[in-house]
Structures are given as structure tokens and as C-alpha cells.
C-alpha positions in Angstrom: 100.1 94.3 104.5 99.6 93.9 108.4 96.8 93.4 109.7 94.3 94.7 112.9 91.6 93.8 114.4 89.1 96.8 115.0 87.1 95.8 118.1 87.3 95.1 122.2 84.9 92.1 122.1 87.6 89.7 124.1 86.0 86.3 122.7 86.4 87.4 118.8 89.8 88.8 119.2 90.8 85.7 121.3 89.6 83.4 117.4 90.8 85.9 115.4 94.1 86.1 117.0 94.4 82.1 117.3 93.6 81.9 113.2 94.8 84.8 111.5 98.1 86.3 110.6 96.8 89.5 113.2 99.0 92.0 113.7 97.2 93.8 116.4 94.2 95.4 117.9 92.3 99.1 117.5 89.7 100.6 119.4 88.1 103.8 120.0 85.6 104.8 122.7 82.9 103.5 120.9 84.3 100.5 120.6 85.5 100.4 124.5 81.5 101.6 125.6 79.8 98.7 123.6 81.7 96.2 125.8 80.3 97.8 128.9 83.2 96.8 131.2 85.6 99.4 132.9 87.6 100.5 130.0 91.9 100.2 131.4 90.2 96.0 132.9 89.3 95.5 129.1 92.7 96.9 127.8 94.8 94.6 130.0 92.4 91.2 128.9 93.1 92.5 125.6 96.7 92.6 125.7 96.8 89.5 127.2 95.1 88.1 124.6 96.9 88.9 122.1 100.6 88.9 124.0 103.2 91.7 124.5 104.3 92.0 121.0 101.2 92.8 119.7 100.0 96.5 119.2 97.3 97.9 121.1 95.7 101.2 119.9 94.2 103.4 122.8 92.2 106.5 121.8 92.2 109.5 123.6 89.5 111.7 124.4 90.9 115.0 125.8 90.5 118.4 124.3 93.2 119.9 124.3 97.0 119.2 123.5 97.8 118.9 127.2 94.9 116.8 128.3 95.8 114.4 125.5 99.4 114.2 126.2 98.5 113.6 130.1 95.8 110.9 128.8 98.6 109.4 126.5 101.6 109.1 129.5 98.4 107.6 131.7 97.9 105.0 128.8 102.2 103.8 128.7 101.7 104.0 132.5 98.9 101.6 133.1 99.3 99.3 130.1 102.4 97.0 129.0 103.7 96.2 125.7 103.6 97.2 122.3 101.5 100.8 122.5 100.4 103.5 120.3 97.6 106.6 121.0 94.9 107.5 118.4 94.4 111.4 118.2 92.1 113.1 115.8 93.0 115.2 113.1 92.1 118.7 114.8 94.6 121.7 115.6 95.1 120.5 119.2 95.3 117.5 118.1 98.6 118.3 115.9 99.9 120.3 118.8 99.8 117.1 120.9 101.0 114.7 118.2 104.3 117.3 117.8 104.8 116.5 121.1 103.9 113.0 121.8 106.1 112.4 119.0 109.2 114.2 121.0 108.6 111.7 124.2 108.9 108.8 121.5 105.5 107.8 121.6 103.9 106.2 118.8 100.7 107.9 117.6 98.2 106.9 115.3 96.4 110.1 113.5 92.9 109.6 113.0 89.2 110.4 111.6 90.9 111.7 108.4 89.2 112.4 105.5 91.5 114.2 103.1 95.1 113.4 101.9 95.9 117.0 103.1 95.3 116.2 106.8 97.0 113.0 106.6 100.0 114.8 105.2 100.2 117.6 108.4 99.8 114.8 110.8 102.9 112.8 109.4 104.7 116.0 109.2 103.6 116.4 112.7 105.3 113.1 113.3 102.5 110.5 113.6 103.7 107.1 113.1 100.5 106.1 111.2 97.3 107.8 109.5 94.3 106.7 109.4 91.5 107.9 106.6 88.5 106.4 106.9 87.9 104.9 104.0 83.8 104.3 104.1 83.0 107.0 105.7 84.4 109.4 103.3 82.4 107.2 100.6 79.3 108.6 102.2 80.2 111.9 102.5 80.5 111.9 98.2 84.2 111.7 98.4 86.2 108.6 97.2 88.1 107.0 100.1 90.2 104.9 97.8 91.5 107.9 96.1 92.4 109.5 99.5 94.3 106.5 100.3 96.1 106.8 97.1 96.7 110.3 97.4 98.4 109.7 100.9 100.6 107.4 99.3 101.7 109.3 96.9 102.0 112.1 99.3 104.4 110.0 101.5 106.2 109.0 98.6 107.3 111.9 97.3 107.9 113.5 100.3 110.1 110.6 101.8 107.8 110.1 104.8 107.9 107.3 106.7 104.4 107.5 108.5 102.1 104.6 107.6 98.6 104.3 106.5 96.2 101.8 108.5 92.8 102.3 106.8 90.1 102.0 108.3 86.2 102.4 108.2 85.3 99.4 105.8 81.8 98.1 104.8 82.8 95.4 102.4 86.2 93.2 101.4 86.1 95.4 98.0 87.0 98.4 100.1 90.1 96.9 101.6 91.1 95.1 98.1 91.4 98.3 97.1 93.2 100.5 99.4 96.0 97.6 99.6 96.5 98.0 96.1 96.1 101.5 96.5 99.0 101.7 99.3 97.9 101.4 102.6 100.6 99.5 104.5 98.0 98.3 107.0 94.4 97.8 107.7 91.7 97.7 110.3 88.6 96.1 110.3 85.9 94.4 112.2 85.9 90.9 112.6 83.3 90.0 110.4 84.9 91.5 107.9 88.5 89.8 108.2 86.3 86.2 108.7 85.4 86.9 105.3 88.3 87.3 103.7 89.2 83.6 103.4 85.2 82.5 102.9 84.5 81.5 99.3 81.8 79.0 98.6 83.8 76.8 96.2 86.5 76.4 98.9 84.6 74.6 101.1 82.7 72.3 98.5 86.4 71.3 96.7 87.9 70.2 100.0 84.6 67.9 101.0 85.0 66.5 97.3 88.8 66.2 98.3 88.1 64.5 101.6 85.2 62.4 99.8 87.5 60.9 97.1 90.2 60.4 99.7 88.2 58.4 101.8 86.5 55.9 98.9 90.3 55.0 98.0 92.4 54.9 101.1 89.8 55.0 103.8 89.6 57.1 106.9 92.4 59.8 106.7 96.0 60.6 105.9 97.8 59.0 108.7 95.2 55.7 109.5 94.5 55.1 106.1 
């Protein structure tokens, strides 16, 4: 499983990036407008934050095929390193992922909420899907079971196109769509910070460190 970072805040990427295994970083225009900077000056900090080898996913806002496409070669031509564009899941949308995907450039298909449009978009030739796992919870459906539908889609078909899910409220939601298939995930930082956090963790390394210290005194290397 790889792992992303969903946000643009600079200061949490910077500690999540310095103590994670990270993969790389997602937004959307949400995200970007939250940060109240000018959008391409946060991109760069971003990707020098987290290096060149890194991915950085850029979402784009046109509405049609050729708007996107344009906003896509704009993106490669302003930003370095490792790249990909989020579209969305609509008829244009497929047009321009058909044709991003014959300049070589990686696309990430997104707000999908059934296995059925995660299917045309890697037949389109997205490099990644992207259902979003919480918010198809709230709309009755069962985002887990999307996720393993996907798989099974890609599977049988022999597709190469990856799932990073996304839209989580709780660890329990990602637990599940690992085991479920998804190759990668995005979350928010809180999130990820709580991966690792477990109450008893913290208490059996002070009664480590306590009983190390009564017998050999300060630490490892001075006692």
C-alpha cells in the first residue's frame, strides 16, 4: 500500500513527509482555496517539500475535454517532477482522459462513486481511480464494497489502473479498503497521525524507559 497525503497545508506535509513512509501528495481546489495563497506558489513549496520523486496530484477545473487537456499541459509546464492530473468522472471528462492518456500523461480519475465508472475511466486509460469511499457511505451506498468491486473489475479484466481511495472519516474505513484492494490511499493528516497512536504504545515504552533507567541509569549509550 502507498501512501498520500490529502492536503496543501505546507507545515503538515513538511512532519508528515519527515515521519512517514509518504508516498506523495493530493489536492483538489478545495484544498488549494483553504490555504489562501496563489495556487501554482503553493504547488512549487509543495514539491519542494516533498522532493522530485514524490507525486503531486493537481486537479483540474475546466469543462470541457479541451479546457482540461490545455489546464493539464499548463500543469507539466509550470511544475517539475513526478506529476499526475485529477479529472472527474463526467463524459468530458473521459474524452480528456482518452487523450491525456495518448500524450503520456498520468491521470488520476476522480469523484467516483460506482465500480462502473471506475471501470470506463481505466478503460479510458487513467493510471489511477479514485472512489470516494465516505462519501458514498452517506449517500446509502457502501464504499468498501465499491472498492472491492473495482478490484475485482481490474482483475478480471487485466487492467493495470490503480485505486487510491479516498474520502475517509475514520482509520476503519481505510483498514478496510486495503484489505479490500486499493493499491493506495489518501487521507488527511489527522487521519494518517492516527494510524500509529494507540494508548498502550506509549504507556509500555515509558515502563520500558522507567525500568531501563532504575538498572543501568540514564540511557543506552551513557549508561
Amino acid at each position: 500500500m502507498r501512501l498520500y497525503i490529502d492536503s496543501a497545508n505546507i507545515e503538515q506535509i513538511r512532519h508528515l513527509n519527515e515521519y512517514y513512509p509518504i508516498s506523495g501528495v493530493t489536492t483538489n481546489p478545495s484544498i488549494l482555496v483553504k490555504e489562501d495563497r496563489p495556487f501554482l506558489e503553493l504547488l512549487k513549496e509543495i514539491r519542494a517539500v516533498i522532493g522530485e520523486e514524490k507525486e503531486l496530484f493537481v486537479q483540474l477545473v475546466g469543462d470541457t475535454a479541451e479546457e482540461m487537456v490545455e489546464e493539464a499541459n499548463f500543469i507539466m509546464s509550470e511544475l517539475t517532477g513526478k506529476l499526475a492530473v485529477k479529472i472527474p468522472v463526467t463524459e468530458e471528462g473521459l474524452k480528456a482522459i482518452k487523450l491525456l492518456s495518448e500524450e503520456k500523461i498520468p491521470v488520476l480519475a476522480t469523484t467516483i462513486y460506482t465500480s462502473f465508472q471506475a471501470l470506463m475511466a481505466a478503460l479510458a486509460g487513467a493510471k489511477y481511480v479514485a472512489p470516494y469511499v465516505n462519501r458514498i457511505d452517506n449517500l446509502t451506498g457502501n464504499g468498501v464494497t465499491v472498492v472491492s468491486e473495482i478490484a475485482q473489475f481490474f482483475e478480471s479484466y487485466q487492467l493495470s489502473t490503480e485505486i487510491l481511495a479516498a474520502s475517509f472519516k475514520n482509520v476503519q474505513q481505510i483498514h478496510n479498503v486495503c484489505l479490500a484492494g486499493a493499491e493506495t490511499i489518501t487521507a488527511s493528516p489527522d487521519l494518517i497521525e492516527k494510524f500509529i497512536a494507540f494508548p498502550a504504545t506509549a504507556s509500555d515504552v515509558k515502563a520500558f524507559k522507567e525500568e531501563w533507567q532504575k538498572a543501568y541509569g540514564i540511557d543506552l549509550i551513557h549508561s
